[in-house]
Biopython code that builds the backbone (N, CA, C, O; Angstrom):
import numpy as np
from Bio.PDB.StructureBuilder import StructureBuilder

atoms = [
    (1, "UNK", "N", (0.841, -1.186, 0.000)),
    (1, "UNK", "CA", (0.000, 0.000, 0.000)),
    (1, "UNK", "C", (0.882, 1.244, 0.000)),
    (1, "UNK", "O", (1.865, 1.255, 0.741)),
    (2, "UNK", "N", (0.533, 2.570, -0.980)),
    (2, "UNK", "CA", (0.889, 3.435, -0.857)),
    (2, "UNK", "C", (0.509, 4.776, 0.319)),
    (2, "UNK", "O", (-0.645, 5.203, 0.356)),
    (3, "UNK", "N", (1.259, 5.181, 0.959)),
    (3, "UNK", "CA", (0.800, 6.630, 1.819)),
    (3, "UNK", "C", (0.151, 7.766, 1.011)),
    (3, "UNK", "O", (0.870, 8.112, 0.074)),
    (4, "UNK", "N", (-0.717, 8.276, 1.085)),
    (4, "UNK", "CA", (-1.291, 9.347, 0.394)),
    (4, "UNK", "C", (-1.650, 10.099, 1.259)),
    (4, "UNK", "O", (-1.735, 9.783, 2.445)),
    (5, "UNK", "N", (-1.986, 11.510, 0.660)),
    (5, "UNK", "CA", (-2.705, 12.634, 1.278)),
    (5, "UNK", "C", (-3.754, 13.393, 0.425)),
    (5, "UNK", "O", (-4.155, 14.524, 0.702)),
    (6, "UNK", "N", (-4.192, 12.599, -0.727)),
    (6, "UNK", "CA", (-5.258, 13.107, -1.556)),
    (6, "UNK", "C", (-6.286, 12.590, -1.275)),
    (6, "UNK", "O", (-6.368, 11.403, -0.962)),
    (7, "UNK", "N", (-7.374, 13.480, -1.342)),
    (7, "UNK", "CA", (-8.820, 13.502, -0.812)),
    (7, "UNK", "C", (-8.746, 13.350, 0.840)),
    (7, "UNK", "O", (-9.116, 12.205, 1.100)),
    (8, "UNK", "N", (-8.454, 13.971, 1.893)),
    (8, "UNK", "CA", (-8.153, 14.243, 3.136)),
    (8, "UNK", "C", (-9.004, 14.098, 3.723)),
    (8, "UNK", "O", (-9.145, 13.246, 4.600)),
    (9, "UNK", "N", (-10.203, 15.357, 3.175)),
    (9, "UNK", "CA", (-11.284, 15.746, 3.738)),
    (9, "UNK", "C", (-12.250, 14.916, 3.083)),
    (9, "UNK", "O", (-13.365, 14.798, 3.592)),
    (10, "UNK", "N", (-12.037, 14.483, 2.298)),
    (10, "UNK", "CA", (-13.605, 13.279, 1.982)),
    (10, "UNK", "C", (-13.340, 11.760, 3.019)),
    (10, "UNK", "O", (-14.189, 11.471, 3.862)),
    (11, "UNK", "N", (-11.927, 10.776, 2.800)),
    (11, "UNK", "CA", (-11.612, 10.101, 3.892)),
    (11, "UNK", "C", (-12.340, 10.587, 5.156)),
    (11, "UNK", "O", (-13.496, 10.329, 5.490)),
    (12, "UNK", "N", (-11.121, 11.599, 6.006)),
    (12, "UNK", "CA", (-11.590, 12.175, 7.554)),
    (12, "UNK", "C", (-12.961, 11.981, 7.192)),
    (12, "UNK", "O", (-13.619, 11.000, 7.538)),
    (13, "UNK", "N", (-13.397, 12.955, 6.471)),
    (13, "UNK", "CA", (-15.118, 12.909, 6.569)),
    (13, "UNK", "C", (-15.748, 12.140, 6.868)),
    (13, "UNK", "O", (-16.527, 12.094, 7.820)),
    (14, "UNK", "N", (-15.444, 11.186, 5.871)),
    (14, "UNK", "CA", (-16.650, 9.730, 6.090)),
    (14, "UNK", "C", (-16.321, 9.028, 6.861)),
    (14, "UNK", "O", (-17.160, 8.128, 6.909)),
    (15, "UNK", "N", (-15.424, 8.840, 7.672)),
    (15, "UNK", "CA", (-14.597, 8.002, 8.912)),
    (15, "UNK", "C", (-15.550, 8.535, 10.072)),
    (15, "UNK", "O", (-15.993, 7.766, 10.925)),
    (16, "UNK", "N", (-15.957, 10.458, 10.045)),
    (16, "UNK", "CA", (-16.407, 10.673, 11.120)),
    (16, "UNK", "C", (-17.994, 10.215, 11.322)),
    (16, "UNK", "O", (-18.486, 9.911, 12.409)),
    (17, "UNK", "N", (-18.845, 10.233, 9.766)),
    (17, "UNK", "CA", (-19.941, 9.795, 9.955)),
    (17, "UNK", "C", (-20.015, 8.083, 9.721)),
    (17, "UNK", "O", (-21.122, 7.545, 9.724)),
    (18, "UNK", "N", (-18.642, 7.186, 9.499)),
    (18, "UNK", "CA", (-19.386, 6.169, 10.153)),
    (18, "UNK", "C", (-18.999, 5.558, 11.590)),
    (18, "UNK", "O", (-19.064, 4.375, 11.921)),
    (19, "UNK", "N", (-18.664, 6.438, 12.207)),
    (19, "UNK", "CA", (-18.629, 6.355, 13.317)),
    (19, "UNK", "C", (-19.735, 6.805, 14.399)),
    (19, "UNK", "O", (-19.837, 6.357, 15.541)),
    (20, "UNK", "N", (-20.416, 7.636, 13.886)),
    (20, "UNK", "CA", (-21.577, 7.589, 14.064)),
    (20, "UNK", "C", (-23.041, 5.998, 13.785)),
    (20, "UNK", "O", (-24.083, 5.613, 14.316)),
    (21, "UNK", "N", (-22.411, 5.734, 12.980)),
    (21, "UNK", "CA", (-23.156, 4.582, 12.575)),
    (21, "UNK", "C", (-22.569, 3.358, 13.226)),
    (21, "UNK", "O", (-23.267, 2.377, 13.480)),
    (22, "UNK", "N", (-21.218, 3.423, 13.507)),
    (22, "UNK", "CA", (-20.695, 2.023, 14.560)),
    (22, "UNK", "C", (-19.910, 3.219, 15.180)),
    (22, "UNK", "O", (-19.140, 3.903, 14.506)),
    (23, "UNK", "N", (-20.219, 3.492, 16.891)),
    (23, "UNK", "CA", (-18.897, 3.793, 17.587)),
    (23, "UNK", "C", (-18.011, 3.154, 17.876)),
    (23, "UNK", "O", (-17.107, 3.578, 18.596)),
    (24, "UNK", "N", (-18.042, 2.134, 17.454)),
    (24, "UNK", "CA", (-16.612, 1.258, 17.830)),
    (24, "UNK", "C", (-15.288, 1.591, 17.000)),
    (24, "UNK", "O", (-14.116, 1.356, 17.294)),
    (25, "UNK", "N", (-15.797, 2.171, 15.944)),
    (25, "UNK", "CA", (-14.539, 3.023, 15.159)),
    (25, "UNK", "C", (-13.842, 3.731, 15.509)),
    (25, "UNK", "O", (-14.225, 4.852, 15.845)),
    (26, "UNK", "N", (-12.647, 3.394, 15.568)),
    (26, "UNK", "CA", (-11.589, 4.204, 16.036)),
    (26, "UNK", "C", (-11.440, 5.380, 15.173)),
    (26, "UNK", "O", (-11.988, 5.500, 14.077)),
    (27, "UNK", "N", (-10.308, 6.643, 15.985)),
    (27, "UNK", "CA", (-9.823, 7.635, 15.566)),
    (27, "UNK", "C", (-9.233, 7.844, 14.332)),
    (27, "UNK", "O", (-8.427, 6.917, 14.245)),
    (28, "UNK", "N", (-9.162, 8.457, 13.405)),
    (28, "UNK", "CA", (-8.897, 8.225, 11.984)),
    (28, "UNK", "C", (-7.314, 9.070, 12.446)),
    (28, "UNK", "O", (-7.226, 10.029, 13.213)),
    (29, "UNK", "N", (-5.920, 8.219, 11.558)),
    (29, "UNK", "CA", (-4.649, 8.255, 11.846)),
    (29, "UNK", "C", (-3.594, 8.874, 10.658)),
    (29, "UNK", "O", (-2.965, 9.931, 10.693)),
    (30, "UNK", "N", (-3.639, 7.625, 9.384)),
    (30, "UNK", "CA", (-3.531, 7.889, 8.440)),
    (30, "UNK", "C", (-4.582, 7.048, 7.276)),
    (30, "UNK", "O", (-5.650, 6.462, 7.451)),
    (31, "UNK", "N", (-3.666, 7.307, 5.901)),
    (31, "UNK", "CA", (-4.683, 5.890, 4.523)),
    (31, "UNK", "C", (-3.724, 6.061, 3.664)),
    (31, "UNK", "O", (-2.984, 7.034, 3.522)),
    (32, "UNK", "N", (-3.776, 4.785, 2.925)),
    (32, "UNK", "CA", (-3.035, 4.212, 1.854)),
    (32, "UNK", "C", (-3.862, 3.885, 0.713)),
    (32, "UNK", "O", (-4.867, 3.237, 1.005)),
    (33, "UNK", "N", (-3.686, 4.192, -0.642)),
    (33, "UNK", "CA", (-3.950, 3.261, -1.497)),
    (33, "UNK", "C", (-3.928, 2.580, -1.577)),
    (33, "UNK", "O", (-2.756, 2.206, -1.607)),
    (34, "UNK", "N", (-5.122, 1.218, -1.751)),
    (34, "UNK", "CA", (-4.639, -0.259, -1.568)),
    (34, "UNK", "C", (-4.583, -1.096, -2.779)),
    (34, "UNK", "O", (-4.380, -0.610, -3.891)),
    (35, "UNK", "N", (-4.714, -2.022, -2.622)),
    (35, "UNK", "CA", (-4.550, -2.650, -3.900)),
    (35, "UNK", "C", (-5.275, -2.845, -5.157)),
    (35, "UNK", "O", (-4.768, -3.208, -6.218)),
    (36, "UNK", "N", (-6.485, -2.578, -4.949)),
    (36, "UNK", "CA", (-7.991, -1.880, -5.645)),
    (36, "UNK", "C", (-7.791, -0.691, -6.111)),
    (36, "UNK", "O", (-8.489, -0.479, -7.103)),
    (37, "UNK", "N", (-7.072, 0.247, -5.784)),
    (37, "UNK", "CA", (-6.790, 1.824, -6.443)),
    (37, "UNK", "C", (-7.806, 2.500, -5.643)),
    (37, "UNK", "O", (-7.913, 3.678, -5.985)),
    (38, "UNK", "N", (-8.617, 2.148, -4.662)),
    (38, "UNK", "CA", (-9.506, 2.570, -2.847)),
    (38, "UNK", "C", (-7.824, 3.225, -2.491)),
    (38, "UNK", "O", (-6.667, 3.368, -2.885)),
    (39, "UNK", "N", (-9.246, 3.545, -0.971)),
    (39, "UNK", "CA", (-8.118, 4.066, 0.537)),
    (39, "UNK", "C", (-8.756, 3.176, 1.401)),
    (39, "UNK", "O", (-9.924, 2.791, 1.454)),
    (40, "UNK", "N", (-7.281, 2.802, 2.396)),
    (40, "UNK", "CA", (-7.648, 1.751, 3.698)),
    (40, "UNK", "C", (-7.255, 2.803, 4.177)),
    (40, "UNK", "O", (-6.442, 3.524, 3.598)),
    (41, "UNK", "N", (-7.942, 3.153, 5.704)),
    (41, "UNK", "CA", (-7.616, 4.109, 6.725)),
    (41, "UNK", "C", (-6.999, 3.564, 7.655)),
    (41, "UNK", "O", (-7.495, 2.497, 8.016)),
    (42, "UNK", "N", (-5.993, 3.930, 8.248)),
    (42, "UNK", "CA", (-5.545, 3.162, 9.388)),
    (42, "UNK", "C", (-5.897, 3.840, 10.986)),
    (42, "UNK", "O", (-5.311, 4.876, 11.302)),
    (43, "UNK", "N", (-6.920, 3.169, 11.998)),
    (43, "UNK", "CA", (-7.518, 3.926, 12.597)),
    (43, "UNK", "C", (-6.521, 3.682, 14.111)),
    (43, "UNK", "O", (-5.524, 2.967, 14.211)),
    (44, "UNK", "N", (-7.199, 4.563, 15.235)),
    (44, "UNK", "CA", (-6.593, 3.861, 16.169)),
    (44, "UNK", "C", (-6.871, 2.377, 16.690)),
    (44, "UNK", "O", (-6.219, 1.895, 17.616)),
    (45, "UNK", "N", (-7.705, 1.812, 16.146)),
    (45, "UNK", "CA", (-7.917, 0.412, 16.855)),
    (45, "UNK", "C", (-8.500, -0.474, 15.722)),
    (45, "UNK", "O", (-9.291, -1.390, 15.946)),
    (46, "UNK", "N", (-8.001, -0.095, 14.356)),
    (46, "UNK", "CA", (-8.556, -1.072, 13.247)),
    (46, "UNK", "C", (-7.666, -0.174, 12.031)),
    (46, "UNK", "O", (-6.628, 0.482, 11.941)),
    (47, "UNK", "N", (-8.985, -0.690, 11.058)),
    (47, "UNK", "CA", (-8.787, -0.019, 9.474)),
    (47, "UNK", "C", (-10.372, -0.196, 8.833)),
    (47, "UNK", "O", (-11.279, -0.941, 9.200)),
    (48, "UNK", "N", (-10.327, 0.618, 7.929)),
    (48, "UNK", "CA", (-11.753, 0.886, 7.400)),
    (48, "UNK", "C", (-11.465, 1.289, 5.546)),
    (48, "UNK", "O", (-10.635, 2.053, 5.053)),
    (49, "UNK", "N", (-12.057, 0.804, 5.167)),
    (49, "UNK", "CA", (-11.869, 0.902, 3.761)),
    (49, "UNK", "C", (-13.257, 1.616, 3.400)),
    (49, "UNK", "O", (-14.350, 1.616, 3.967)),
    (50, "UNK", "N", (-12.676, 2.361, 1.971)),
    (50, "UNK", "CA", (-13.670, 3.384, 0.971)),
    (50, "UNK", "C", (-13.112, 3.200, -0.230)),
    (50, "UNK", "O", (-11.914, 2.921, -0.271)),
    (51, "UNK", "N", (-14.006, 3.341, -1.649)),
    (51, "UNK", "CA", (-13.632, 4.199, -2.546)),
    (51, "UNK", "C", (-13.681, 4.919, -2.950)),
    (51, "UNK", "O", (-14.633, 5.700, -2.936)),
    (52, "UNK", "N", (-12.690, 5.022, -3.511)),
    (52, "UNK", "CA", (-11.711, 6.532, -3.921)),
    (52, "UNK", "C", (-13.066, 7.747, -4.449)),
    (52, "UNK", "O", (-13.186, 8.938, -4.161)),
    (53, "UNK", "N", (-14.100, 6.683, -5.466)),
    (53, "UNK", "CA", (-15.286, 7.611, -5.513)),
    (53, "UNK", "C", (-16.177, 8.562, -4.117)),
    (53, "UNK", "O", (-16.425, 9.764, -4.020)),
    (54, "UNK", "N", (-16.495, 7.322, -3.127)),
    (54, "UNK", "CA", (-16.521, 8.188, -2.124)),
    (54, "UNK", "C", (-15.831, 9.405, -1.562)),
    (54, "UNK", "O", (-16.049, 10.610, -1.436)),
    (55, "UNK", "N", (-15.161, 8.771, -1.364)),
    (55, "UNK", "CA", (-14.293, 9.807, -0.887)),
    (55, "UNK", "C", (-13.720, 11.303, -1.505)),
    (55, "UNK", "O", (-13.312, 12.265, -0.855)),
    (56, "UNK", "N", (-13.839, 11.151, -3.038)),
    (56, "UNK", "CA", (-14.004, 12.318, -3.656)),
    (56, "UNK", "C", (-15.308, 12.777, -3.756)),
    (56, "UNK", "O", (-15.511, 13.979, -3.930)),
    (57, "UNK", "N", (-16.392, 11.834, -3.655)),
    (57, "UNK", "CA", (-17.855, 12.649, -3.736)),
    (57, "UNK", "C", (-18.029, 13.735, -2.339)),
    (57, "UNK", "O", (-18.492, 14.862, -2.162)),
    (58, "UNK", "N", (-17.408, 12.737, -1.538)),
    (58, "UNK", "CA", (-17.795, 13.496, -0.037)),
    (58, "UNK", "C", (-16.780, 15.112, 0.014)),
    (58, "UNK", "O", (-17.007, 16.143, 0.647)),
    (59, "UNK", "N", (-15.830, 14.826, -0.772)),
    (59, "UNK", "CA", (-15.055, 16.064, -0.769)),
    (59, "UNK", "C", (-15.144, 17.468, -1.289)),
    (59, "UNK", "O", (-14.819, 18.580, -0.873)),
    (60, "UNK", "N", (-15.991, 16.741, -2.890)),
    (60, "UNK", "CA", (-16.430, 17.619, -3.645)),
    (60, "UNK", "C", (-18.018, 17.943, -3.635)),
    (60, "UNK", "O", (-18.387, 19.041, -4.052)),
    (61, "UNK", "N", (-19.177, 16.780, -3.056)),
    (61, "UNK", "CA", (-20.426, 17.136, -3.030)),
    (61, "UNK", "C", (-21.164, 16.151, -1.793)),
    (61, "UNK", "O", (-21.990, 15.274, -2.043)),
    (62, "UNK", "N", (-20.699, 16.485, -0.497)),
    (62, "UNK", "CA", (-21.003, 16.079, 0.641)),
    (62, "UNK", "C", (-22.889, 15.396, 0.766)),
    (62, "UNK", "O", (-23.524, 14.495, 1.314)),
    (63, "UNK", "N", (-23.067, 16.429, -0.048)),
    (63, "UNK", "CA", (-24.777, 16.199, 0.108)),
    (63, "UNK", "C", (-25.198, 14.493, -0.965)),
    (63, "UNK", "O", (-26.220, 13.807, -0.949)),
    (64, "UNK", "N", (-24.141, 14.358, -1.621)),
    (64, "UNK", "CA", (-24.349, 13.513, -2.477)),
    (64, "UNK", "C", (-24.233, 11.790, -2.342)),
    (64, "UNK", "O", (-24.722, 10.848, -2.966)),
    (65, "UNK", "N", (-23.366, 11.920, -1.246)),
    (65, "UNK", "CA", (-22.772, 10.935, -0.401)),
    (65, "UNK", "C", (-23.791, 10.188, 0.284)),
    (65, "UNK", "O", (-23.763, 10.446, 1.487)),
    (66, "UNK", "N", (-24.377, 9.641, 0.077)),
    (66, "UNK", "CA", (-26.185, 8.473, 0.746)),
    (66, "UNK", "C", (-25.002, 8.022, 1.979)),
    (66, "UNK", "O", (-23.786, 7.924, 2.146)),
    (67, "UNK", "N", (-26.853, 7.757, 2.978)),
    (67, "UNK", "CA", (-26.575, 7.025, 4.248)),
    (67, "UNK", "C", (-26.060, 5.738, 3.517)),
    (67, "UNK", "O", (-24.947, 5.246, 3.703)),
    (68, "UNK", "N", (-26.900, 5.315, 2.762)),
    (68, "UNK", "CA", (-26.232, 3.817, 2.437)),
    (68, "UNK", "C", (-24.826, 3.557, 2.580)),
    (68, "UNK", "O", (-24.162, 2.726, 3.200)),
    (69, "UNK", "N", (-24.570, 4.556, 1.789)),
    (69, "UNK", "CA", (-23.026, 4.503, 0.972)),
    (69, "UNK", "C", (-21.889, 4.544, 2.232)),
    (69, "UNK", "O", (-20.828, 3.936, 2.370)),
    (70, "UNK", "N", (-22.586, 5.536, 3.090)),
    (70, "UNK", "CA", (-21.445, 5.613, 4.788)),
    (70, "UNK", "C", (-21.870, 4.288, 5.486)),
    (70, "UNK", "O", (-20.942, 3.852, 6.166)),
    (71, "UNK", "N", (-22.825, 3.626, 5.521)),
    (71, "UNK", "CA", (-22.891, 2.411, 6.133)),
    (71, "UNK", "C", (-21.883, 1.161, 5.593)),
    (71, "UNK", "O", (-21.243, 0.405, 6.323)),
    (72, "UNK", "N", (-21.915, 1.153, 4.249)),
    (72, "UNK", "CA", (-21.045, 0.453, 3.244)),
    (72, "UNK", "C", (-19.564, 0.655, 4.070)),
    (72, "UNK", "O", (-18.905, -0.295, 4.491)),
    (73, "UNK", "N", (-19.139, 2.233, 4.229)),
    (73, "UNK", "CA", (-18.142, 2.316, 4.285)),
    (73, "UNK", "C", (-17.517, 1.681, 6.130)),
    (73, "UNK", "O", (-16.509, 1.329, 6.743)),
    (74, "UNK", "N", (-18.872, 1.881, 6.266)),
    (74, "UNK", "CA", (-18.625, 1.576, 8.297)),
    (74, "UNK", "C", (-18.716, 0.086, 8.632)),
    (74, "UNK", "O", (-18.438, -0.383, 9.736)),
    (75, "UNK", "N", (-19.144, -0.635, 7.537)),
    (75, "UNK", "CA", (-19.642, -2.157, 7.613)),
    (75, "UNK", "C", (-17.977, -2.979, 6.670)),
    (75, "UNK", "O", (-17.929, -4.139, 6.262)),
    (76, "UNK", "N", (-17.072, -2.149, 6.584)),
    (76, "UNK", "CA", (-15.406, -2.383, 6.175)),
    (76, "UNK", "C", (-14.885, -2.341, 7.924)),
    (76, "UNK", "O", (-14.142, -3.156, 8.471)),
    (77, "UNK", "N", (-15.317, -1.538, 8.335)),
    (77, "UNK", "CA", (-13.930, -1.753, 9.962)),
    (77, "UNK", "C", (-14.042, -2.947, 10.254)),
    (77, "UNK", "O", (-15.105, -3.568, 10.279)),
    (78, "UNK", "N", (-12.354, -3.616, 10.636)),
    (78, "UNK", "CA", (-12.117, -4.359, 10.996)),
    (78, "UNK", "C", (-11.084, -4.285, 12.205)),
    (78, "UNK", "O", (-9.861, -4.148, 12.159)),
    (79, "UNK", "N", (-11.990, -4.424, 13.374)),
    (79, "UNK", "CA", (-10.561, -3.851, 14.329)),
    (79, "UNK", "C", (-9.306, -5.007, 14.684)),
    (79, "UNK", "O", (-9.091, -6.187, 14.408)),
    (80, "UNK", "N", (-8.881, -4.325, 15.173)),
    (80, "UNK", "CA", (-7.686, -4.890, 15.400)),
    (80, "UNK", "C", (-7.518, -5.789, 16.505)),
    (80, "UNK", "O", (-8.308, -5.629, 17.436)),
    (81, "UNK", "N", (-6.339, -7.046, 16.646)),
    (81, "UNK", "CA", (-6.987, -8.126, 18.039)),
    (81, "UNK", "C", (-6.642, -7.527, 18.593)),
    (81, "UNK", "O", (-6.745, -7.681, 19.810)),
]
sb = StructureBuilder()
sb.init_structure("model")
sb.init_model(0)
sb.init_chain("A")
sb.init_seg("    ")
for serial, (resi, resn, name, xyz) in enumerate(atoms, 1):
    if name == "N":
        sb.init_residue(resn, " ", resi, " ")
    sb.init_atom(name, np.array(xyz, "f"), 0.0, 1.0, " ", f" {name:<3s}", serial, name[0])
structure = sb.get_structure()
């Protein structure tokens, strides 16, 4: 996986609303490109995956971004043992 810092604010973003949807999600840390051409987030107590579409929708048109689509993204954490 690569380190990135593109799309910041769509990632952070959607990390914070699906944490709302599972609090068990940890603190958002860093994200990598993974092997899909997505971002894995690396949280404090897991990782949570999106794609890259998300994450630019949420950046560029927040309103556009469906509950579904943040549940999708909150139903990826996998914490850590």
């Amino acid at each position: 996986m690569i380190k990135t810092y593109s799309h910041i604010n769509g990632v952070s973003g959607l990390i914070f609303l699906a944490q709302s949807i599972n609090p068990d999600i940890g603190n958002y840390q860093e994200y990598f490109i993974n092997d899909q051409y997505n971002f894995t987030a690396q949280l404090s107590n897991g990782t949570i995956d999106m794609t890259l579409e998300d994450a630019q929708d949420y950046e560029t048109r927040p309103g556009s971004v469906t509950f579904d689509r943040v549940e999708i993204v909150a139903g990826t954490f996998k914490k850590n043992n």
